[in-house]
C-alpha positions in Angstrom: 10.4 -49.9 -19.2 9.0 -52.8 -21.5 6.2 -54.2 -20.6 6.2 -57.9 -18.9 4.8 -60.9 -21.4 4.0 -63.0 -18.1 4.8 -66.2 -20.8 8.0 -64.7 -21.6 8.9 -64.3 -18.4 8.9 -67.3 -17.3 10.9 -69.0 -20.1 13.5 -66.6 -19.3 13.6 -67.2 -15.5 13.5 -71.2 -16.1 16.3 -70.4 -18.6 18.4 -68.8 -16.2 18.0 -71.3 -13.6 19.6 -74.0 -15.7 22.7 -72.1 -14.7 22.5 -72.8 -11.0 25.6 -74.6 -10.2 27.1 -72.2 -12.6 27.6 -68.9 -10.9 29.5 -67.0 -13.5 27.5 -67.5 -15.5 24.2 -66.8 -13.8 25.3 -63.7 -12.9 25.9 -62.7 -16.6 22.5 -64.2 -17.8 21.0 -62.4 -14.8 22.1 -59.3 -15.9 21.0 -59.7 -19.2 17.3 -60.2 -17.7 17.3 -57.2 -15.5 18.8 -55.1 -18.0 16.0 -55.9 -20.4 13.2 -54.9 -18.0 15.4 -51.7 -16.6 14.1 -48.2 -16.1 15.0 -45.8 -18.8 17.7 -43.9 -16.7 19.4 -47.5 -16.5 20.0 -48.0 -20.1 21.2 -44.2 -20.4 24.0 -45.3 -17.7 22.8 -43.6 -14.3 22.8 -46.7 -11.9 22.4 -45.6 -8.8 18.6 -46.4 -7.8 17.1 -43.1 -6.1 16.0 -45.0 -3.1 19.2 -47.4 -1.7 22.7 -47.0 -2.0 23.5 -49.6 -4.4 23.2 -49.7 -8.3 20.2 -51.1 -8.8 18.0 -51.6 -12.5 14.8 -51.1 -11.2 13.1 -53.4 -12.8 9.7 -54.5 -12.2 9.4 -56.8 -8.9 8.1 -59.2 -11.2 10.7 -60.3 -12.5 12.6 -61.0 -9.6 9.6 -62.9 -7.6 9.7 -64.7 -10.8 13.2 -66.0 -10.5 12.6 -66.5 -7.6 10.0 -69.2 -7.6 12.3 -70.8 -10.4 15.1 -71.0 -8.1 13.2 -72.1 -5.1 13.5 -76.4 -5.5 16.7 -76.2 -6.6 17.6 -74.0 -3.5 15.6 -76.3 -0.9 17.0 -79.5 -2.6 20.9 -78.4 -3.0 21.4 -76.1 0.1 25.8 -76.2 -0.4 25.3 -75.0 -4.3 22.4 -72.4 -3.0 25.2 -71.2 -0.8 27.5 -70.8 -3.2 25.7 -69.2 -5.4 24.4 -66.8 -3.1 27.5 -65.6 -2.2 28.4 -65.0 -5.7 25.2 -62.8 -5.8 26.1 -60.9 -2.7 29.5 -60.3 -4.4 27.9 -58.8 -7.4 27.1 -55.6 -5.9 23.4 -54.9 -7.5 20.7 -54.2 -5.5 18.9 -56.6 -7.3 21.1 -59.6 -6.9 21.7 -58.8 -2.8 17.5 -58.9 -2.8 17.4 -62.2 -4.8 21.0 -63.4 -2.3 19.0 -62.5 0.6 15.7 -64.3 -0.9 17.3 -67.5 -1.3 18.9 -67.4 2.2 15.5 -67.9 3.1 14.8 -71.3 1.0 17.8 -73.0 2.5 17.8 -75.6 5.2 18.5 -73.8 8.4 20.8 -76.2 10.0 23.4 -75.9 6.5 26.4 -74.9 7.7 27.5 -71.5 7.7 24.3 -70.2 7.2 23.4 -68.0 10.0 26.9 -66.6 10.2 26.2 -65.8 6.6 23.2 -63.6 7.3 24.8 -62.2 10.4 27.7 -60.9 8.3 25.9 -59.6 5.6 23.2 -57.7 8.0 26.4 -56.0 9.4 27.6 -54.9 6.4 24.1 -53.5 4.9 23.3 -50.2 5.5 20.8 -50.3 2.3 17.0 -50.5 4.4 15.1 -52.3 1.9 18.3 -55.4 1.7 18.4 -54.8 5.4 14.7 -55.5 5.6 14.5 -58.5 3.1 17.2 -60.3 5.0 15.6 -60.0 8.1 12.7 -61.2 6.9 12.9 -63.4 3.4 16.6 -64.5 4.7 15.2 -65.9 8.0 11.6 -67.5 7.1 12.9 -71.0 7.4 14.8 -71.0 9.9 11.8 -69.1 12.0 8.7 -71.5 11.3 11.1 -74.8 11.2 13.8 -74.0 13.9 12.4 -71.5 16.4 14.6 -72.6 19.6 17.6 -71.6 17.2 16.0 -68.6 15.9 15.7 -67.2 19.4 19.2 -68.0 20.1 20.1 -66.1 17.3 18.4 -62.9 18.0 19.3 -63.9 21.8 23.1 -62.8 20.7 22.1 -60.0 18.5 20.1 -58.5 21.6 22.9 -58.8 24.4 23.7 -55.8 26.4 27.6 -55.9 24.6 26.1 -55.7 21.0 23.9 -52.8 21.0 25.0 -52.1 17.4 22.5 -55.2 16.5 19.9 -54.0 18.5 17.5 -52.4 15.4 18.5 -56.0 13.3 17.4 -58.1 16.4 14.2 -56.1 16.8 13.1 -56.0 13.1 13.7 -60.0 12.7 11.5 -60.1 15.5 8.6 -58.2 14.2 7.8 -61.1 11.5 7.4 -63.7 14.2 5.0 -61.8 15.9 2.9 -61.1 13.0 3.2 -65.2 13.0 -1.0 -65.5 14.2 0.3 -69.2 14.8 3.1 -68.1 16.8 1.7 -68.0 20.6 5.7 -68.1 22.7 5.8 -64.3 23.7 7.1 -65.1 27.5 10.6 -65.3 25.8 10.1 -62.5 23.7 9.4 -60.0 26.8 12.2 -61.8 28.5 14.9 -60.9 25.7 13.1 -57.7 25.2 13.1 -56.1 28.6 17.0 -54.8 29.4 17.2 -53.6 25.4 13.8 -51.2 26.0 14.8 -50.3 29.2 18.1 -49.2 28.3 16.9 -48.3 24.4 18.5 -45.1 23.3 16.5 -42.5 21.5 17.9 -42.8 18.4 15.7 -46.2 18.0 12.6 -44.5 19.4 10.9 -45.5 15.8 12.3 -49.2 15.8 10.6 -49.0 19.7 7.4 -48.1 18.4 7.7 -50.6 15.0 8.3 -53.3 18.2 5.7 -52.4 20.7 3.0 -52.1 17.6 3.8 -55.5 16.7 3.8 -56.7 20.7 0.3 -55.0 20.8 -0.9 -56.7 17.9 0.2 -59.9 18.9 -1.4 -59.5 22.8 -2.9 -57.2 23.9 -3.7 -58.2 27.2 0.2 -59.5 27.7 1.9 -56.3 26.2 0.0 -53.8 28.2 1.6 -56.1 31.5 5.0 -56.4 29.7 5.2 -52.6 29.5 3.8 -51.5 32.7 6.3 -53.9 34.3 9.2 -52.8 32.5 8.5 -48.9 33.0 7.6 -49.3 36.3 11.0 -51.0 36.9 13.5 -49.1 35.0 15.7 -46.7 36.9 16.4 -44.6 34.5 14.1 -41.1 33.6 14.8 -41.5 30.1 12.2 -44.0 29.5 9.5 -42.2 30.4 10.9 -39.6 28.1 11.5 -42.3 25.1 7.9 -43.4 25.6 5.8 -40.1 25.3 7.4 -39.5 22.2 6.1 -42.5 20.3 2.9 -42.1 21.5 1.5 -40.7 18.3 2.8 -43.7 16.9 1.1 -46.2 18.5 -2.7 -47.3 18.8 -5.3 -44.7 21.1 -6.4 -47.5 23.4 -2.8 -48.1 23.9 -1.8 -44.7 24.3 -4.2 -44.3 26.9 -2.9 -47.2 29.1 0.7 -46.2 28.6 -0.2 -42.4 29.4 -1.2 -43.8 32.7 1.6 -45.9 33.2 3.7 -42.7 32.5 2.2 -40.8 34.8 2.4 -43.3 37.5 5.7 -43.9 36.7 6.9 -40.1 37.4 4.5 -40.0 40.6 7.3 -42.6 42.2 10.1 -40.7 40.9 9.0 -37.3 42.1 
């Protein structure tokens, strides 16, 4: 893999963006770029990245935060080509143009049309983590500092008892708001939050801990209630269960409260 001349770079990436409102040929120019900074199995024609299910060059993160920044006025200023040409990215199959897709998202006005149907599709189809990751969080950053009613009503939808299948995308779009320090509105949060952990299956016990870290980080005080209400009300024995086994996960002073709560929890139920 060459080395990156920063200077170079940076022609290259101002270069490309020229071709905004030109998909077609974005996409080719792209490739060109990528292919240039690839990883020596790339050039001798094994594409598949060894850590996500799509081809992918693996080159340097550089050079994508690079075009990045290029791309960013254009993609704040003309939200409809942005669109456009972010679908054409998506289409194109690399792991590196889903990333820079899924970056873009995030530079786009929230209220252009289409949008969050756009990043709701394309979650549902991802089943790459790092993509599923950067859309959740670089494909919603707008649309959580500048629009947070709508934000909520988003992951309001994905959290509903009927669509448990968006349950782990709801949580992990989440996570980024709380680690918001100017983000103070958890009463909603708890509120959406508190039939999906009760009712959580095991299979998400990570995602649960990911969630209540963030929670804990975020308040303390207000998690510690949050959790000892919604354990102490859940019928079901399971969450105890779900519980003790991210324990190890989570903070000591928290594990000592929640230990507690556990315990009190199975004195009512035996």
């Amino acid at each position: 893999m060459p080395a990156i001349d920063i200077h170079r770079l940076k022609t290259q990436a101002a270069v490309l963006v020229e071709k905004f409102d030109q998909p077609a040929v974005f996409i080719k120019e792209l490739h060109q770029i990528l292919d240039m900074y690839a990883g020596r199995t790339m050039r001798e024609g094994l594409i598949a990245s060894p850590v996500s299910v799509l081809p992918a060059y693996r080159a340097p993160q550089a050079v994508l935060r690079q075009i990045e920044m290029e791309l960013g006025p254009l993609t704040a200023a003309f939200p409809d080509q942005a669109m456009t040409l972010t679908d054409t990215l998506w289409k194109d199959g690399y792991l590196e143009s889903r990333l820079l897709a899924a970056s873009l998202l995030g530079r786009i006005k929230p209220d252009t049309g289409q949008l969050l149907e756009r990043i709701t599709a394309w979650v549902i189809q991802t089943r790459d983590n790092q993509l599923r990751q950067a859309l959740l969080r670089n494909g919603l950053v707008r649309l959580r500092k500048e629009s947070p009613d709508r934000f909520m009503k988003l992951i309001r939808n994905w959290l509903t008892p009927d669509n448990s299948k968006m349950w782990v995308n709801g949580i992990h779009a989440l996570i980024p708001l709380l680690e918001d320090q100017s983000y103070e509105n958890l009463p909603p949060i708890y509120n959406i939050l508190s039939p999906v952990i009760k009712s959580m299956p095991s299979i998400m016990q990570n995602d649960l801990a990911d969630l209540i870290n963030a929670l804990y980080r975020a308040s303390p005080v207000e998690t510690v209630y949050f959790l000892r209400q919604v354990i102490s009300s859940s019928s079901s024995p399971q969450i105890t269960v779900s519980f003790r086994r991210i324990l190890p996960q989570l903070p000591a002073d928290l594990r000592l409260l929640l230990l507690e709560i556990i315990r009190q929890k199975r004195a009512t139920i035996y």
